[in-house]
Wavefront OBJ file of the C-alpha trace (Angstrom):
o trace
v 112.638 -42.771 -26.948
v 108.705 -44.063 -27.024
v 107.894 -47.207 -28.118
v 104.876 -49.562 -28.614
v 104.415 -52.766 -28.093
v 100.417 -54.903 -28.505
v 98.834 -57.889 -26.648
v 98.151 -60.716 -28.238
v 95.038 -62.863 -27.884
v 96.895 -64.685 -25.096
v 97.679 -61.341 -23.023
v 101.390 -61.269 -23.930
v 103.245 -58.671 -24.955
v 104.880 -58.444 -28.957
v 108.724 -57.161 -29.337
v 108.708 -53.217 -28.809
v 108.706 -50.749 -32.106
v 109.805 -47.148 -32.343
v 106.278 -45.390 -31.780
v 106.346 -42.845 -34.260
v 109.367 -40.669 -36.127
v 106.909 -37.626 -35.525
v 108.071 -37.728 -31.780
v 111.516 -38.969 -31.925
v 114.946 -36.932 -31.436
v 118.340 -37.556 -30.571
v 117.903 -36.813 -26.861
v 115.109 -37.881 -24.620
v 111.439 -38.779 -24.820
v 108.537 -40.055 -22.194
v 106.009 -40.239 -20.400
v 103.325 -40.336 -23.235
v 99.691 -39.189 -22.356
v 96.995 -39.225 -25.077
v 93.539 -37.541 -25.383
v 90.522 -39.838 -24.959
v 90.261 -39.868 -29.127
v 93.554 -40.551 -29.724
v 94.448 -37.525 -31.698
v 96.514 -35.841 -29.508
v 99.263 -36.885 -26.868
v 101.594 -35.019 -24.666
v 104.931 -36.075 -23.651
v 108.295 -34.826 -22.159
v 111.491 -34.062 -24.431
v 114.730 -32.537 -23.869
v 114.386 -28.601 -24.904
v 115.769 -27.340 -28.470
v 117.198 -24.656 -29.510
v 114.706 -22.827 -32.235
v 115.195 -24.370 -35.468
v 117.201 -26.676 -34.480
v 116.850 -30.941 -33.939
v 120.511 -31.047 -32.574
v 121.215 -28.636 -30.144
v 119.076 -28.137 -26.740
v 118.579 -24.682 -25.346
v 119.589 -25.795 -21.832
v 119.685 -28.810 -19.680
v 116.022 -29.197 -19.180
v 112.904 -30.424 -20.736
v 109.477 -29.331 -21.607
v 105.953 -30.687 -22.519
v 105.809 -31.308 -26.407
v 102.695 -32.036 -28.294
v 101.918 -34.173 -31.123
v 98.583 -34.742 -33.151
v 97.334 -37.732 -35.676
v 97.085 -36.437 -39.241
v 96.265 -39.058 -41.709
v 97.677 -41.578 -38.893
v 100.827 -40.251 -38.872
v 102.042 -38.219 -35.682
v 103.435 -34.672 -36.469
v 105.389 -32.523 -33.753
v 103.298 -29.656 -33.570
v 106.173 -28.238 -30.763
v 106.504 -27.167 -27.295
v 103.417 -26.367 -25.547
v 103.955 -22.779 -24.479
v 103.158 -21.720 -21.068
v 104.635 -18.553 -20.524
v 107.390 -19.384 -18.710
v 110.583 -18.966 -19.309
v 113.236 -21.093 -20.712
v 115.097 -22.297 -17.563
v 111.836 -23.451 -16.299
v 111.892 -27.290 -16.112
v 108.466 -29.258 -16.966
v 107.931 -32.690 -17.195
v 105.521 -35.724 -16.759
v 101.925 -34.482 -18.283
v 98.433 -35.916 -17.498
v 94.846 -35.194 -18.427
v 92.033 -34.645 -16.886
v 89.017 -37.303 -17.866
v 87.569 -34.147 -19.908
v 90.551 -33.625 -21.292
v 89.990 -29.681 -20.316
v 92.791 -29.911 -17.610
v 96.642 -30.802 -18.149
v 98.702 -31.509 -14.903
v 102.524 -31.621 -15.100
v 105.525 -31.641 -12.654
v 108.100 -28.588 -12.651
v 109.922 -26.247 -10.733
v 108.334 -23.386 -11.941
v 107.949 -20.727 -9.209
v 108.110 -23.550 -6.500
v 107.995 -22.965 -2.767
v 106.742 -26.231 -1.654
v 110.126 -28.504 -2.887
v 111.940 -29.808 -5.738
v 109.291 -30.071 -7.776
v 105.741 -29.396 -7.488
v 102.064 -30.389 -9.064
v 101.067 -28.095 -11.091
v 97.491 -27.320 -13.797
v 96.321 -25.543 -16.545
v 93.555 -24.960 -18.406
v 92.977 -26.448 -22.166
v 91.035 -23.802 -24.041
v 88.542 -24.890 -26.922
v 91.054 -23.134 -29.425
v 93.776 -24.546 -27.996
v 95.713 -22.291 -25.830
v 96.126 -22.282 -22.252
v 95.100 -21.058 -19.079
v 96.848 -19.055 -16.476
v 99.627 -21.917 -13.912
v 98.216 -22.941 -11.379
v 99.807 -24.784 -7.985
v 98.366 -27.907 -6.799
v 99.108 -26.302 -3.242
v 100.790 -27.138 -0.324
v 98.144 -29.690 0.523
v 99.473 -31.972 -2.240
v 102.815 -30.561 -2.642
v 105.756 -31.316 -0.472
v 109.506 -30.100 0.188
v 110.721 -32.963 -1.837
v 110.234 -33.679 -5.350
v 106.521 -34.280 -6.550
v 106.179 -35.763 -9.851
v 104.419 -38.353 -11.959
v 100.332 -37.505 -11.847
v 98.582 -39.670 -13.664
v 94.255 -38.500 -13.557
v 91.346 -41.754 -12.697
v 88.177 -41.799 -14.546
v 87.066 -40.616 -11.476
v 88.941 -37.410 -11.079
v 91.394 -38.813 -8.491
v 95.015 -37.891 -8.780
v 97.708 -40.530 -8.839
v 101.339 -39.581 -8.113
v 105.442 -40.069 -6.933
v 106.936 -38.093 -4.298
v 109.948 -38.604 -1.985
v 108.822 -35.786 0.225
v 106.415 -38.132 3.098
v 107.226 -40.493 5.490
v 106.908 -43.461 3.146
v 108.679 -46.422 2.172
v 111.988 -44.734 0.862
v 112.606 -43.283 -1.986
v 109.442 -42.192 -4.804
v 106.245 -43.739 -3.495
v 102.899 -43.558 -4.883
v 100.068 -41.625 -3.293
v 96.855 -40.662 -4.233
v 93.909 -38.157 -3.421
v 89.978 -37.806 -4.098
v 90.492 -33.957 -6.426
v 86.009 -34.190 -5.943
v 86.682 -33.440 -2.869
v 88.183 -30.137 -0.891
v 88.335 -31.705 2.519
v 90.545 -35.002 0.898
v 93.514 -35.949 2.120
v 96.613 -37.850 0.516
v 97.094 -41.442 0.997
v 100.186 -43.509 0.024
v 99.161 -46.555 -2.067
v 100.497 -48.948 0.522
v 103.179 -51.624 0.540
v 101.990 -54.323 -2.111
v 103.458 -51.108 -4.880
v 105.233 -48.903 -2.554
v 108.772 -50.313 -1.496
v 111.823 -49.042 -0.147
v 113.058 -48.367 -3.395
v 111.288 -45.616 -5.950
v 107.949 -46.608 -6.910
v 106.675 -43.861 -9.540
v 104.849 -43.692 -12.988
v 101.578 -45.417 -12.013
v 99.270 -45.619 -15.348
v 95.796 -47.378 -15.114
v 92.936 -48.943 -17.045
v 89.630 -46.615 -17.183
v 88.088 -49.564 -15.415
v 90.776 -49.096 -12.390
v 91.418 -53.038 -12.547
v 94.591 -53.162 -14.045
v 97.738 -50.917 -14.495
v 101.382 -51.009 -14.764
v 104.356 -49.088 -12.568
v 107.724 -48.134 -12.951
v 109.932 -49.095 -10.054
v 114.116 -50.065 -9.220
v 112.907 -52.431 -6.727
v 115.243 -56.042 -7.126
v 114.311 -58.359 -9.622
v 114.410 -56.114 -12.544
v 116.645 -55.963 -16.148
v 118.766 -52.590 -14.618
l 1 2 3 4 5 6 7 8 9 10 11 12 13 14 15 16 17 18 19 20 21 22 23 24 25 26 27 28 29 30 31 32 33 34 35 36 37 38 39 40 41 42 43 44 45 46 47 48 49 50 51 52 53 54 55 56 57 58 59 60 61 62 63 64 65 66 67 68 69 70 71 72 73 74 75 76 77 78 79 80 81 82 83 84 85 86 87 88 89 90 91 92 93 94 95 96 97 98 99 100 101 102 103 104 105 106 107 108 109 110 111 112 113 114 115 116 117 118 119 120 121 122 123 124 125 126 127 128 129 130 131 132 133 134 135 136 137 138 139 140 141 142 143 144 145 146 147 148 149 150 151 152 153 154 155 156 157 158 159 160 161 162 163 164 165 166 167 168 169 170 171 172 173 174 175 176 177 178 179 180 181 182 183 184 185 186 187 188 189 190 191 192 193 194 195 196 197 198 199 200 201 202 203 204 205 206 207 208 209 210 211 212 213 214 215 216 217
């Protein structure tokens, strides 16, 4: 499930609450992503059968979205792609417009596991046609986890390049055709899996998932 927790005035974290009923089920919930006013967020929830809060429609998990109404979340659903229901999709981020939503799935995928993928956020809220990060980005492994920089640079896990072992983090300039992808090097990336990379606007601070030793499980 997502939870909250604040700073204090000291820079310590307060005990965690349930974020919000509006996006909380029985099954699973994560990796949050909000708009840059706060009114909207995208996240990642087990699949459920129509009309239902009980029973999923298969073992996956699709992008849900949720909007603030009188500062109260509501579930306005799963964000509809066109794609089918056996299509897994996970992980969203947004672009620093907020006119471009990334994901992970295996939709269509040729490159691995899991690939990078876009679409388009239309003014009236539907979406563009999928679109393939491309082989450039993508790997035979899984790719997963983009998180979008102020600048436009893409942040994300994959197990598919010579790295550390397991997930590492790598990231690439999306200004600039020619870029290439570089892995975030070893003071985050370990030889355990290093994912899940979120960051301040400011790029000075951020916070990472990892099973490196040293953790609670």
């Amino acid at each position: 499930s997502l939870f909250q927790s604040s700073k204090d005035e000291n820079g310590n974290y307060n005990k965690p609450t349930l974020f919000s009923k509006g996006s909380f089920s029985i099954f699973n919930e994560a990796t949050p992503v909000f708009s840059n006013d706060g009114k909207t967020m995208y996240y990642t929830q087990n699949q459920f059968v129509k009309k239902s809060n009980t029973k999923l429609e298969n073992g996956g998990y699709k992008l849900y979205k949720s909007v603030l109404i009188k500062n109260k979340w509501k579930n306005k659903g799963a964000v509809t792609l066109g794609q089918t229901n056996t299509i897994r999709i996970a992980h969203p981020a947004l672009s620093p417009d907020g006119k471009v939503l990334y994901f992970a799935s295996d939709y269509g995928t040729k490159n691995g596991d899991s690939d990078l993928f876009k679409v388009s956020i239309h003014e009236d809220g539907t979406y563009g046609e999928i679109e393939n990060l491309g082989s450039h980005i993508n790997t035979e492994g899984r790719d997963t986890f983009p998180f979008i920089t102020e600048d436009n640079t893409l942040i994300f896990a994959t197990d598919g390049r010579p790295g550390m072992g397991g997930f590492d983090l790598y990231s690439i300039d999306l200004n600039d055709p020619k870029a290439k992808v570089i892995p975030l090097g070893n003071d985050i990336n370990s030889p355990f899996d290093d994912f899940s990379i979120v960051m301040n606007n400011e790029m000075t601070n951020g916070y990472f998932t990892s099973n490196k030793p040293g953790g609670k499980g």
